[in-house]
C-alpha positions in Angstrom: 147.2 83.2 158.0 145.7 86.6 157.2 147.7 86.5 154.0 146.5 83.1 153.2 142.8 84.1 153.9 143.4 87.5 151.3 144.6 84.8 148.8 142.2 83.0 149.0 139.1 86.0 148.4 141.6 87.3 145.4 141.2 83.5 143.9 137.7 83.5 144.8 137.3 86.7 143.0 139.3 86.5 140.1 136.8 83.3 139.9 134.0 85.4 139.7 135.4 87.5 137.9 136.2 85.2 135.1 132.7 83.4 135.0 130.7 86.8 134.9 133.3 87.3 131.4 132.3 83.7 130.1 128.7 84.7 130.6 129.3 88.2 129.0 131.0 86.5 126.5 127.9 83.7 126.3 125.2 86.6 126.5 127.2 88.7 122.9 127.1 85.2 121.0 123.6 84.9 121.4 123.1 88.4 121.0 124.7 88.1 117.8 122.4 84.7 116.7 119.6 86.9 117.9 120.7 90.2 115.4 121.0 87.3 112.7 117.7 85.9 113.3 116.0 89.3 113.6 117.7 90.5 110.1 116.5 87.5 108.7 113.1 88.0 109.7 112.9 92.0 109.0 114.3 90.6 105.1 111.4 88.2 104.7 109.1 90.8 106.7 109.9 93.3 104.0 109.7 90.6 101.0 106.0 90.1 102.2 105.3 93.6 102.0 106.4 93.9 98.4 104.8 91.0 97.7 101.2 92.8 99.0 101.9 95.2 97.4 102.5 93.4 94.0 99.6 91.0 94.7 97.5 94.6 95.2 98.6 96.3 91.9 97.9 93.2 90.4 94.3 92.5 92.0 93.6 96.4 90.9 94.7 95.9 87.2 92.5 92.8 87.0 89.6 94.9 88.8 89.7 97.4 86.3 90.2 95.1 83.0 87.3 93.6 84.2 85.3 96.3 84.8 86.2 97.7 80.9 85.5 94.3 79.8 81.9 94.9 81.3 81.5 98.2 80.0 82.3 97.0 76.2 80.0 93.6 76.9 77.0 96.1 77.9 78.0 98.7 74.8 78.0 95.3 72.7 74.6 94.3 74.0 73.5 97.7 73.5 74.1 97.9 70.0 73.0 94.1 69.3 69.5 95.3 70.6 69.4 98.5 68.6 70.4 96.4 65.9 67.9 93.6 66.3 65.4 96.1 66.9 66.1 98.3 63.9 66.0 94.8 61.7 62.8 94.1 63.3 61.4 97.3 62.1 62.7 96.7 59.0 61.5 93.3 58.1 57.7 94.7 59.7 58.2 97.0 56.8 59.5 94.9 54.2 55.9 92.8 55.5 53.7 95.9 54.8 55.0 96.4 51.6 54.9 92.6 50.4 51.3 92.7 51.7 50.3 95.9 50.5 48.3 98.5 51.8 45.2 97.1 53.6 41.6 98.2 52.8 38.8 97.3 54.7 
């Protein structure tokens, strides 16, 4: 009987035994779909970054075109004043010499 009873505690161990390796075994596959989905997510993390980073060179090329668009509007303005300016004193000469000089 004793024999019987150590029989019976190998069985029951080797049991044990064998579901504790099914769970180990259980516990690498979804360790493995785990490492899969984390790659997968660190790629598309790292895609997102380069995007920023893109999106940001691009935002700060735009910034500054605009900014030199601005700088040759106000040089244009600049001059179109001058030049409307300069005509107007001009044509209030061409005036005084079409009307002569004035005597009172």
């Amino acid at each position: 009987m004793p024999t019987r009873k150590l029989h019976d505690k190998v069985d029951q161990l080797q049991s044990e035994l064998q579901k504790s390796r099914d769970q180990i075994a259980v516990a690498e596959k979804e360790k493995e779909l785990l490492r899969g989905r984390l790659d997968e997510t660190n790629s598309k993390l790292e895609k997102a970054q380069r995007d920023v980073g893109k999106s940001k060179d691009a935002e700060r090329q735009v910034r500054d075109q605009l900014a030199q668009a601005q700088e040759s509007l106000k040089k244009i303005e600049s001059s179109t004043d001058n030049g409307t300016k300069q005509q107007e004193a001009f044509a209030g000469r061409g005036r005084a010499v079409e009307e002569g000089p004035r005597y009172r």
